[in-house]
C-alpha positions, 0 to 999 in steps of 0.5 A, spaced: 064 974 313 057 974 316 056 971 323 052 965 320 058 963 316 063 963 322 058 959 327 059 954 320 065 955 320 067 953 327 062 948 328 065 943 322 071 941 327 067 938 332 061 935 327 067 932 323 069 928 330 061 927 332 060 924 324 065 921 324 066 917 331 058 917 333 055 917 326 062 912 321 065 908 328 072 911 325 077 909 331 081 917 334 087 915 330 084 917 324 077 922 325 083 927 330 087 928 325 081 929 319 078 934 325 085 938 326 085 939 318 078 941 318 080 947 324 086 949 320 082 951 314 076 953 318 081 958 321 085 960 315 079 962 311 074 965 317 080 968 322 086 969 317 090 966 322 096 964 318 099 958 316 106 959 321 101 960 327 097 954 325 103 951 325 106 953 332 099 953 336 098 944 333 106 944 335 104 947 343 098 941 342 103 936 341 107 938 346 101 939 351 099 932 349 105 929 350 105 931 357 098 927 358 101 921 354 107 920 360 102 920 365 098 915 362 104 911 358 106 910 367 100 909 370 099 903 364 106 901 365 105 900 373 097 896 371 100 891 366 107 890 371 101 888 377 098 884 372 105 880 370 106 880 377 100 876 379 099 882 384 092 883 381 089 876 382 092 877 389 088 883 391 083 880 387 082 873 391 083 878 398 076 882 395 073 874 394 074 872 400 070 877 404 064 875 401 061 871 395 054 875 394 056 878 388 052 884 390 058 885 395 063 884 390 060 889 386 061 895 391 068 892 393 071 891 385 066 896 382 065 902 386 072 902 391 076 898 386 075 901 379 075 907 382 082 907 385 084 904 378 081 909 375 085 914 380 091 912 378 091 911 371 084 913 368 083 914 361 078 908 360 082 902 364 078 901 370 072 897 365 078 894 362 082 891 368 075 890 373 072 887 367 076 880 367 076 879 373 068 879 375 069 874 369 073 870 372 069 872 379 064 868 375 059 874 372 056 873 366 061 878 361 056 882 359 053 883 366 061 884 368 062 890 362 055 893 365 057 894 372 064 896 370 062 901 366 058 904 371 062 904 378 067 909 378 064 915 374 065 920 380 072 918 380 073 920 372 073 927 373 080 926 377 083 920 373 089 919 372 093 923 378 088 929 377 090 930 368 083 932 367 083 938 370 091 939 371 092 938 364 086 940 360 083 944 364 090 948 367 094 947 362 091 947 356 084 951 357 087 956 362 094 956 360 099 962 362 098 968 358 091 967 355 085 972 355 083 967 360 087 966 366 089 974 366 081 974 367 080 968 372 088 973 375 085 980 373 077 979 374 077 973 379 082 975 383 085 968 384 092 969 386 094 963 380 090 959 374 092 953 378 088 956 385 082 957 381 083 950 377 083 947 384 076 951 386 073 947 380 075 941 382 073 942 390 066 944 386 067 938 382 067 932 388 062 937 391 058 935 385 059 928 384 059 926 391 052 929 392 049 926 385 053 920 386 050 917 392 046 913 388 051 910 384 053 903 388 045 902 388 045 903 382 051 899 380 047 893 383 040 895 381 043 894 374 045 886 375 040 884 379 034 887 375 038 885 367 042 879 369 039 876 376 034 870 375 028 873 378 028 880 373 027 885 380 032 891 384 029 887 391 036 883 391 039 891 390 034 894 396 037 888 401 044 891 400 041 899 400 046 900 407 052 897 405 051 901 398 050 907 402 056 906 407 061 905 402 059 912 398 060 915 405 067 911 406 068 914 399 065 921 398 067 924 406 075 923 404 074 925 396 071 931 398 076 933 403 082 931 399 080 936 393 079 941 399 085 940 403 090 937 397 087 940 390 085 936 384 091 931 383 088 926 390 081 926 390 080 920 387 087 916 389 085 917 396 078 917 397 078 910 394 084 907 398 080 910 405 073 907 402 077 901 400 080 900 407 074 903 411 069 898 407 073 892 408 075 892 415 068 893 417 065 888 411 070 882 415 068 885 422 061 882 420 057 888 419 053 890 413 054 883 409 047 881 407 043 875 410 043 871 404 048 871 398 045 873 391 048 870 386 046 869 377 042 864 376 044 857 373 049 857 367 045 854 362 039 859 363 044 865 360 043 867 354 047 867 349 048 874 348 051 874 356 057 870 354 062 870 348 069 867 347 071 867 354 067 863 358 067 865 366 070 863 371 070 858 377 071 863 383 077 865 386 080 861 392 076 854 391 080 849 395 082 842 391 086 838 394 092 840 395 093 846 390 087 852 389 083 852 384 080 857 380 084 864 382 083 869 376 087 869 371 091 877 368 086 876 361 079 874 366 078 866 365 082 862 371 088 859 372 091 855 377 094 857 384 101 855 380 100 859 374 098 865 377 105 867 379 102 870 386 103 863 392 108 867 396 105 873 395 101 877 401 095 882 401 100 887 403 105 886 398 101 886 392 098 893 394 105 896 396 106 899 389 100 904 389 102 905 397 109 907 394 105 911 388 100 915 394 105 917 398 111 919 392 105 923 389 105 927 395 111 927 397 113 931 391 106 936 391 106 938 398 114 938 400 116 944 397 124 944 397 123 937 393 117 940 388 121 944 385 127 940 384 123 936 380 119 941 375 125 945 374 130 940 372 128 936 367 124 941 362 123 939 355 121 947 353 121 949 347 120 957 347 117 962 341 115 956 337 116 958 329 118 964 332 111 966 334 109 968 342 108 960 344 111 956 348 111 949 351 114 945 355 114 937 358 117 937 365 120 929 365 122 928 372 115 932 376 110 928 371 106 923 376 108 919 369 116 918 372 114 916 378 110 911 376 115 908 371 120 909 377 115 905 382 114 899 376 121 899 376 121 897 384 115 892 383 120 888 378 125 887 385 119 887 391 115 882 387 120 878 385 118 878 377 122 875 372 125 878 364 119 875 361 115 878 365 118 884 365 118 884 357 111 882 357 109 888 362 113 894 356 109 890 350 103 891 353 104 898 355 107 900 349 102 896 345 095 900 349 098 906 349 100 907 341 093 909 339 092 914 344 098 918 341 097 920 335 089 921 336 091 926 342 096 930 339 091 931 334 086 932 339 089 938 343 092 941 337 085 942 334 082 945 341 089 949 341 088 952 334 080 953 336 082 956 341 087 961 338 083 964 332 081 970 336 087 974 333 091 973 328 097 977 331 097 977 338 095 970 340 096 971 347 093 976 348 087 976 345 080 978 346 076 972 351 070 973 346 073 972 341 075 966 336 071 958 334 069 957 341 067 964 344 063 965 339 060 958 339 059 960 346 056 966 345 050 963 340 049 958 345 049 963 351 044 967 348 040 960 346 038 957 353 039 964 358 039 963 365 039 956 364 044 954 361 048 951 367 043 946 366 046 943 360 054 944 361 054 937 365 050 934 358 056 938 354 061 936 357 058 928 356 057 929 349 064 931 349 067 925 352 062 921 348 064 923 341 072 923 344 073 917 349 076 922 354 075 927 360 081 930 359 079 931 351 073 933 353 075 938 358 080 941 352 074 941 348 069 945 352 072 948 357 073 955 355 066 954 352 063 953 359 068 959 361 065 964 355 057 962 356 058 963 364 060 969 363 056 971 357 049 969 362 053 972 369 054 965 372 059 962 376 064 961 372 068 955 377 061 951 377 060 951 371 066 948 368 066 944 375 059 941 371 063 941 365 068 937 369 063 932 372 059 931 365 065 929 362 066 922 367 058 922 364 060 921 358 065 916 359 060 910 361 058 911 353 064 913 350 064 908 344 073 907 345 071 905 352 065 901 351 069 897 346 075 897 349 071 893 356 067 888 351 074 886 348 077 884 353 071 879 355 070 877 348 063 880 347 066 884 341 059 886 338 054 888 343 056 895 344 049 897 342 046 892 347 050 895 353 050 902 351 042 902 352 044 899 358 049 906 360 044 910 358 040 909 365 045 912 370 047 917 365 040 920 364 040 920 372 047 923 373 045 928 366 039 931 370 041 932 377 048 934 376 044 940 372 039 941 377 044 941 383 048 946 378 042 950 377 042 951 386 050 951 387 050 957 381 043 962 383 042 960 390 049 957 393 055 961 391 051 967 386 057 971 387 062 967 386 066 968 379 
């Protein structure tokens, strides 16, 4: 079979995806399971790669997968808990009553909290959790969506407890036996897959807290220059030091943690320090703008900046003898009574993620326990139908369990009732049924791309060789030394068309490897840009862009906001491919 007809071939998985998700609007559920029969074909006919291997290779995906979604299924679990609980209108009137300069209230909310948010549970909730809230703060929902989208991209690449890189990059792109790690092991002379994985995280936040230093701005900019009465970024400029304050307060502890601690706690910790070091000094009186900026009057908004949801009134606003106006779970607003959080402390509504924090790295740094809980609790299956592979889902280790187990201790420390708990599983169960079938084909379409390279000797197959190798290699060949320019634009366009830096990771990460190698670049930047590019991606991946408007009541105005996205992702794009270019030639040209 000529060399034209297999680029053909092993571009049809992922131009079903971009067809049918970018070009037909199909939701995941049902393009990933088309794009999985596509990759079957597509490596029976040009790979010969049998049915029984496809069939064991789409088994390993699953289980992979399944890992991913006990992660997520936990971190959504806890979210939906504190919002039962009224812990997050707590946390939310604590951010208000600093300042009501909307400006303020975008960098705290924004940039600090959804990128906790996004620390801990990923996978498009910030946007759909901060949203509602700004609505309720009173921001047009629009103008809420916008920001929300845009805040927390450098903590995407770290989402949900490290997945993006622990699960899709350790697990799946270099897992244990393939052409990859015995060359990142052999070549590299990396001691494990996972010490190497953790200096592409390191690269990572390097990338992104360079690149990144302009995002709070930008955050701002982007409301007052679209949605503010006088069209202009001046309002923006007055708050430029408390912009770069809260990087510095963000960035310095980010990269420190991905240094010090690997990928699971960049954006855990960076943003729990930001949130601690910002608050404290914005209530000591430092940094707050003379004036506080807000939208213009109501009526002036156009229609197209408000849908079913009206805003709210702001949280806190005294009446009487009960307070008026605290944002309610679904944005809007509601009473203090209703908000079921009156005898609720600040302190007592950030516990659970406290808990959360230190279980995470109790059970990562101290070794007696971490090997307790990943060799109990296994779910393996070993030589799937007979073949070489292999899979397994460590229950009680996945940051997942611990999760669940903190949601559980919520119900007692926030005095939450049955209703409460019910309505907490219902809609945890509810967002989180989507993402399995759409994941569990997902990554078993990469793992049947991935492992058309023999037909015999799975594990052992040549690094060069299957789908991604050889699309790798034909762009390799395409853009020269200039290559590490676009893996940050790839690994965007994988998030695009597939709602997710875990999956675009899965995706294009061995494609990144195969083309650093093919050039003599930096396979650890490389990817490192590949792993940045996936958070680009995600302020316009259609899932997330729809998930944010629906939970505002804007359904319909996607084409408006991504036009808007398109600003911060065309800066991220090319500086993040500039500082890669530096960090590849000029930095560290002689790492692997």
């Amino acid at each position: 079979m000529s060399e034209h007809t297999l680029v053909l071939l092993a571009l049809l998985p992922l131009a079903t995806i971009a067809v049918l998700m970018v070009g037909l609007y199909q939701p995941a559920t049902r393009t990933m399971p088309i794009a999985w029969a596509v990759a079957a074909i597509a490596a029976f006919v040009g790979w010969q790669m049998s049915p029984t291997l496809i069939a064991a290779a789409s088994i390993r995906g699953a289980l992979t997968a399944t890992r991913i979604l006990v992660i997520v299924f936990g971190a959504i679990l806890l979210l939906y808990t504190l919002k039962q609980s009224g812990a997050f209108e707590v946390i939310n009137a604590g951010f208000s009553s600093i300042s009501d300069d909307r400006r303020v209230q975008v960098i705290l909310l924004v940039f600090l909290m959804g990128s906790f948010i996004e620390g801990a549970a990923g996978f498009g909730t910030p946007a759909a959790i901060v949203g509602p809230l700004l609505v309720g703060l009173g921001f047009p929902p629009l103008a809420a969506v916008v920001v929300a989208l845009t805040g927390n991209i450098l903590a995407i690449t770290f989402g949900a407890v490290g997945t993006p890189l622990i699960i899709g990059l350790r697990d799946v792109v270099f897992a244990e036996g393939t052409g990859a790690s015995q060359q990142v092991l052999q070549q590299g002379g990396f001691e494990s897959v996972g010490a190497y994985v953790a200096q592409i995280g390191v690269w990572a936040a390097l990338i992104h807290a360079i690149v990144g230093i302009a995002i709070p701005f930008i955050g701002v900019a982007m409301m007052t220059r679209f949605f503010g009465e006088e069209r202009s970024i001046k309002p923006a400029l007055e708050v430029l030091p408390l912009c770069l304050f809260a990087w510095a307060s963000f960035a310095i502890p980010y990269v420190a943690t991905a240094y010090f601690l690997g990928p699971t706690f960049p954006a855990l910790l960076g943003a729990m320090v930001g949130l601690l070091v910002v608050t404290t000094t914005l209530r000591a009186g430092y940094f707050l703008p003379d004036d506080e900026w807000d939208f213009g009057p109501q009526e002036q908004w156009p229609d197209h900046w408000i849908g079913s949801i009206e805003p709210g009134e702001g949280v806190g606003t005294t009446t009487g003898d009960s307070r008026e106006g605290t944002v309610a779970a679904d944005g809007g607003t509601a009473t203090f009574e209703e908000s079921h959080s009156q005898d609720m402390s600040l302190g007592m509504a950030w516990l659970p993620y406290l808990l959360v924090a230190a279980l995470l790295v109790v059970t990562r740094v101290v070794s007696p326990i971490q090997e307790l809980l990943s060799t109990n609790g296994v779910l393996l299956w070993s030589n799937i139908l007979g073949t070489p592979f292999s899979e397994g889902v460590e229950l009680f280790y996945l940051p997942g369990s611990l999760f669940v187990l903190v949601a559980v201790i919520t119900y007692a420390l926030h005095g939450m009732d049955t209703d409460g708990i019910k309505a907490s599983w219902s809609e945890a169960l509810r967002n989180i049924a989507p993402a399995v079938v759409a994941l569990w084909f997902a990554v078993a379409t990469v793992m049947i791309m991935q492992r058309t390279g023999s037909a015999v000797v799975l594990e052992a197959a040549p690094i060069n060789s299957g789908m991604l190798g050889l699309l790798s290699e034909i762009t390799a060949n395409g853009t020269g030394q200039m290559f590490p320019f676009f893996s940050g634009f790839i690994g965007a366009f994988g998030a695009f068309i597939a709602g997710s830096n875990t999956v675009s990771d899965i995706l294009f990460g061995l494609f990144q490897f195969q083309a650093a190698q093919q050039i003599g670049a930096p396979t650890q930047i490389v990817v490192a840009a590949q792993a940045v590019g996936g958070a680009i991606g995600n302020l316009i991946a259609i899932h997330n862009v729809v998930a944010a408007l629906t939970v505002v009541g804007l359904i319909g105005e996607e084409g408006r906001v991504i036009r808007l996205e398109l600003i911060p992702v065309l800066y991220y794009g090319v500086f993040t491919g500039i500082l890669t270019l530096i960090l590849a030639y000029v930095v560290a040209p002689a790492a692997f």
